[in-house]
N, C-alpha and C positions, 0 to 999 in steps of 0.2 A: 639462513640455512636453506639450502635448494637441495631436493631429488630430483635425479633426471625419472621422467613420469614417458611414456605413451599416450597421445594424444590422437582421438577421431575428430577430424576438425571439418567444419562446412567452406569450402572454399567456393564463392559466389564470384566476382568481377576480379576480384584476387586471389592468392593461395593463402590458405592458413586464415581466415577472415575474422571464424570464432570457433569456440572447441566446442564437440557437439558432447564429447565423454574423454578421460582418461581413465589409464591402468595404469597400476601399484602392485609390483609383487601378480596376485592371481586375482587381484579386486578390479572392479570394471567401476565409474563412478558417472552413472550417466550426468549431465548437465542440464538444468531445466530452466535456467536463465544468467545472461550474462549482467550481472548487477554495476559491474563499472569496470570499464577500459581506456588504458591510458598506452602512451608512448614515449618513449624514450630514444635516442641516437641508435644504441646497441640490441634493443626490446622493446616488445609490446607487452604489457599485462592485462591480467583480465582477473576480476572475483568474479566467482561462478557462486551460485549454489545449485548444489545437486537435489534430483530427484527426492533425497533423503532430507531434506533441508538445511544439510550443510553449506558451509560457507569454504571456498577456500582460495588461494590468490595462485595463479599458474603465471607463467613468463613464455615468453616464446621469442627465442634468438634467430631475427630472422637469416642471417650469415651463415653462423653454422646449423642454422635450418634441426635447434633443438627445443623440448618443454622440459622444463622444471615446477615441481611444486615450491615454491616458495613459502607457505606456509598452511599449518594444516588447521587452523581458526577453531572450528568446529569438531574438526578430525581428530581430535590428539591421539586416537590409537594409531595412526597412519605415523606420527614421530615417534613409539615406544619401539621401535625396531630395532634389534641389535647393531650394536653399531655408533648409535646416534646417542649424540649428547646434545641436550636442552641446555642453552645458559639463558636464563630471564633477568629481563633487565624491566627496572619498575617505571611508572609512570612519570616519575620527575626526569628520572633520566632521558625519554622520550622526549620531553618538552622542551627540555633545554637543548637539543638537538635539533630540534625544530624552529627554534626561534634562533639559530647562528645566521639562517638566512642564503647560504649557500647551495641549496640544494636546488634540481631542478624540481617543474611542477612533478612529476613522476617518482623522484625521492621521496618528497614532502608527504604523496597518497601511500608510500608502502612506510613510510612512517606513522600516517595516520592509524591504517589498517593496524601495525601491530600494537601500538597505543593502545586499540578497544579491544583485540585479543587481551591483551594485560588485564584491561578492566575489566572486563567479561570475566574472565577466569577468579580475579578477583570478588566480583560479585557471588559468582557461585561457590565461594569457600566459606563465603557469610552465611 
């Protein structure tokens, strides 16, 4: 699941280099460290956590020069918006997923990522 997001991003030697905040709706979400960034042919990703100590995974197409939130980790009020439907898919299913072996290195980390949202969430229902 991807929303297209607004992104203030620091462009140093190149454009778009890391997001320094995005906007959702009327929410501003500043960024206070990029936790891990990967690449892909099509995208770059990036988990951020913000100011608030959220986590959350943004994409950035560099082509059509767009952001999406990719998933909201920490955020879940950022996915109860009208509109949007949540399907959860449990942790076996993940794994098996991940052990086909096909995917690239970039697959494999927005695999991992939603993996420990599952768990996470799962933990906190214990």
């Amino acid at each position: 699941m991807s929303l297209p997001i607004h992104v203030d991003e620091y462009s140093g030697h190149t454009a778009n280099q890391r997001p320094r905040s995005f906007t959702l709706d009327e929410g501003v979400y500043e960024v206070a460290a990029v936790l891990d960034q990967w690449y892909e042919p099509s995208a770059t990703y990036f988990k951020v956590q913000t100011t608030e100590g959220k986590v959350y995974l943004l994409r950035y197409a560099g082509q059509a020069d767009e952001w999406t939130l990719q998933s909201g980790f920490d955020g879940d009020e950022l996915l109860q918006r009208p509109g949007i439907e949540i399907v959860t898919v449990g942790p076996e299913a993940l794994r098996r997923a991940e052990n086909v072996g096909r995917f690239t290195t970039g697959q494999k980390r927005f695999l991992e990522f939603h993996r420990d949202m599952v768990l996470l969430k799962a933990a906190r229902q214990d």
